[in-house]
C-alpha positions in Angstrom: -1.3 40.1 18.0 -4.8 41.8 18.9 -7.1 40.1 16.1 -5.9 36.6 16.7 -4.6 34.9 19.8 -1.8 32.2 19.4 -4.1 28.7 19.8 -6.3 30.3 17.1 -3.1 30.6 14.9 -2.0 26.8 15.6 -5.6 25.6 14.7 -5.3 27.3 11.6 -1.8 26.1 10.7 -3.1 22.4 11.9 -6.2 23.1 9.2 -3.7 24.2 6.2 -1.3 21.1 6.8 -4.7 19.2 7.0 -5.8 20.7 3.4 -1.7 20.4 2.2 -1.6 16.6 3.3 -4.9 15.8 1.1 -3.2 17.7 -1.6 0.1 15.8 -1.4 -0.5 12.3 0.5 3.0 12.5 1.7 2.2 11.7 5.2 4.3 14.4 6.6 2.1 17.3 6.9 -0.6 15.4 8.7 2.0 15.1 11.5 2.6 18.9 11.0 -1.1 19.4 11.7 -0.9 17.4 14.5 2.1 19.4 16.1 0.1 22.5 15.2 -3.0 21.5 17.0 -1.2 19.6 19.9 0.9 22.5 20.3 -3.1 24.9 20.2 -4.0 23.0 23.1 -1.0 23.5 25.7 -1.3 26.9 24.9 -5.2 26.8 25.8 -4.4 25.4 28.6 -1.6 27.4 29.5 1.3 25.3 29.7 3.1 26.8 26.3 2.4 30.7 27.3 5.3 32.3 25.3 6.1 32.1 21.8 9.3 29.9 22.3 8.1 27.1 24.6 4.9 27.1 21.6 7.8 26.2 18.5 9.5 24.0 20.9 5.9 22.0 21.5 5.4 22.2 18.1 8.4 20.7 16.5 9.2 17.8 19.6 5.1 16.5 18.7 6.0 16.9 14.9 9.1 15.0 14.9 7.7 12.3 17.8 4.6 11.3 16.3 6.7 11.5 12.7 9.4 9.1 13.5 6.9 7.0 15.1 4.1 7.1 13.2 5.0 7.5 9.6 5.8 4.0 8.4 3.4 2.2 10.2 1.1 4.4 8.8 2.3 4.2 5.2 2.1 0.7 5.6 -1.0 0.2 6.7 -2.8 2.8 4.0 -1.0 0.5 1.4 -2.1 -2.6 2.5 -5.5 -1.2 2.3 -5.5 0.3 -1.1 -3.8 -2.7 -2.8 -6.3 -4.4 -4.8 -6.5 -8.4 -5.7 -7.3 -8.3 -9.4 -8.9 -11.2 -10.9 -9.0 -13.1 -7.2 -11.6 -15.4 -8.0 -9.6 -16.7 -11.1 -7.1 -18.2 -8.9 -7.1 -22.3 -8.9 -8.9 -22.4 -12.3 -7.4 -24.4 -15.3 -5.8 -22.5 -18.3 -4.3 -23.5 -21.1 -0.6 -22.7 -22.8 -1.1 -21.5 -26.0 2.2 -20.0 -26.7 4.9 -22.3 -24.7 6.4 -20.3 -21.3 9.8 -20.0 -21.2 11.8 -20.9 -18.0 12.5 -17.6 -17.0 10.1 -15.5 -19.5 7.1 -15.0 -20.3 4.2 -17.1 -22.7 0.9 -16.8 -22.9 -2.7 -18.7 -22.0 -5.8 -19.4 -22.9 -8.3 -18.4 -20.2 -12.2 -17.3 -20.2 -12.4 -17.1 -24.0 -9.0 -14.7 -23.7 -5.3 -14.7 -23.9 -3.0 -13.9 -21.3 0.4 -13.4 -20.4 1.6 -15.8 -18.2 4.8 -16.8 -16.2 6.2 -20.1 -14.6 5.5 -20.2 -10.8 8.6 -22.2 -10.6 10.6 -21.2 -13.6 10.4 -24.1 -15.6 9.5 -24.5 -19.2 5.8 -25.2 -19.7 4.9 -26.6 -23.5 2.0 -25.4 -25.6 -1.0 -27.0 -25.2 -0.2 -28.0 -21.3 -2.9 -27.7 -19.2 -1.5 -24.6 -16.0 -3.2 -24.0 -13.1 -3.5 -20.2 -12.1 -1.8 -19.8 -8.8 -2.1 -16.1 -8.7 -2.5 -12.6 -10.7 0.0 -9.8 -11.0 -1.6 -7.1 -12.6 -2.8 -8.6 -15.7 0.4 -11.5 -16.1 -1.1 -15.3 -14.6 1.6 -17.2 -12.3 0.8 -20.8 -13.2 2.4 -23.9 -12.7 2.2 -27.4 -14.3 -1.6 -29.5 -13.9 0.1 -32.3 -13.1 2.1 -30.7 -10.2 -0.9 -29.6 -8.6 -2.4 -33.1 -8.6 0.9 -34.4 -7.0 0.8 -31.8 -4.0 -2.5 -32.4 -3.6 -2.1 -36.2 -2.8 1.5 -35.5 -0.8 -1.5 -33.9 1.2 -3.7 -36.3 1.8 
């Protein structure tokens, strides 16, 4: 190759599995890129001279830094990305307006709005029951009984 020497080709593989893992967010062409320009270096610096010992670099870095790296990475860019909705909502009072079946689903009455709501601990909670909410999922409460919360709370004490 007389217009372009091999380290320039890896950097501009790396930059194409850069621009394909912001297209895809599969996390496996990021480690691609990585190969590529790990593998762009060695050559630089001369310890990958010929073409074979470059794929071998290449696909040993790929295959290391995906079996190592992939999950805890996955992991971590979900836990950031995962929202709380409705966070500051949780501890307030509510009230049943359409009773909650032990293992379904009723609604409440909450900041001039009806939700759907579930039994933190699957028990059968009566209209007009005052719930606590003990969390959000999505746009369903998780409440549980007033008068359970009033118990813990002195258990506490």
């Amino acid at each position: 190759m007389d217009f372009i020497t091999w380290p320039q080709l890896w950097v501009l593989l790396g930059i194409l599995f850069l621009i394909a893992e912001l297209l895809s967010v599969s996390f496996v062409f990021a480690f691609l890129s990585v190969g590529a320009f790990l593998t762009a270096l060695v050559t630089v610096v001369g310890v990958t001279p010929d073409l074979e010992n470059q794929l071998f670099c290449f696909a040993a870095v790929t295959i290391l830094t995906l079996v190592t790296g992939r999950k805890p990475l996955r992991r971590w860019f979900e836990s950031r990305t995962k929202k709380q909705e409705y966070v500051e909502s949780v501890g307030d009072k509510a009230t049943v307006t359409e009773t909650i079946p032990a293992h379904g689903e009723g609604r409440i009455f909450y900041r001039g709005t009806e939700w759907s709501a579930v039994s933190e601990n699957d028990e059968s909670i009566i209209a007009g029951q005052s719930v606590v909410i003990r969390r959000m999922e999505g746009s369903r409460a998780v409440v549980f009984k007033l008068n359970e919360q009033l118990t813990i709370k002195n258990e506490q004490i």
